[in-house]
N, C-alpha and C positions, 0 to 999 in steps of 0.2 A: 504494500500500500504506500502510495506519493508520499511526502510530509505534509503537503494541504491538503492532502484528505486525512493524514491524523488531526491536524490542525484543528478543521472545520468538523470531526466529530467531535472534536473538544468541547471547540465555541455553543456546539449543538446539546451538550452533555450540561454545561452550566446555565446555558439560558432558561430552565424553567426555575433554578433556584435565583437567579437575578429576577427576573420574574415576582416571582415571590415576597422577595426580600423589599421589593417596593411596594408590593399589596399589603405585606405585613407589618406596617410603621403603627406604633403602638395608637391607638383612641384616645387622645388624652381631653377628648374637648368636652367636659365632666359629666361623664358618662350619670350623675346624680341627676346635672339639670337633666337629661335626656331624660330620664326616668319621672323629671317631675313633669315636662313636657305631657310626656304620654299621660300618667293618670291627671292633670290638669285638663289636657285635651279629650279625652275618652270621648265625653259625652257630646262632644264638636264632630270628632270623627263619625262617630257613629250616625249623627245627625246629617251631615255633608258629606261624607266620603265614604261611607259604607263599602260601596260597591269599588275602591278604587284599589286596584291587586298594591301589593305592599312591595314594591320591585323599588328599586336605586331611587328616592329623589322623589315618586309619586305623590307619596302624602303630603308629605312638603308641599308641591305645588299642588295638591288639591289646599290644602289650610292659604296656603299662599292668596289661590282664589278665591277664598270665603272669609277672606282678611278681617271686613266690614262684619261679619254675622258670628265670629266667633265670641265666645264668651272676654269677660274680662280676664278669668285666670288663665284661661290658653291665652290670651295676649301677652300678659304677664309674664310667663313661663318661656312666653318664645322670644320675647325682649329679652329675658336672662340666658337662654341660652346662648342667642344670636351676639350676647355682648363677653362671653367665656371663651366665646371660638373666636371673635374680634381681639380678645386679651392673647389668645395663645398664638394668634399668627403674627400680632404686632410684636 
């Protein structure tokens, strides 16, 4: 076998762990507020977004959508969140 074909099964051997190693950056954006999000939100969700599959990003922009009709404490809850994940990227 060439050396660029050992090479490039090298490069082929380590890319799912580089891969990874970027999926896998720890959550530190406090995983608490998220939790208070959620039971804050419940009864918002369930109200507006029912039906909306829980895949990357969805809920969010469903509550996103219902900005105006959410409760106060899902407001609340998502001002704190939204300003925990402002602290950690700043």
């Amino acid at each position: 076998m060439p050396i660029k074909a050992y090479g490039f099964a090298l490069a082929l051997a380590f890319l799912p762990a580089a891969a990874f190693a970027q999926t896998a950056a720890p959550q530190t954006a406090a995983p608490e507020a998220r939790e208070r999000v959620r039971a804050a939100c419940a009864a918002d969700v369930q109200k507006y977004c029912a039906n909306v599959e829980r895949a990357k990003g969805a809920m969010r922009g469903c509550l996103e959508a219902h900005e105006t009709q959410l409760s106060d404490g899902c407001k609340a809850a998502r001002a704190e969140r939204a300003a925990a994940r402002a602290k950690e990227k700043g």
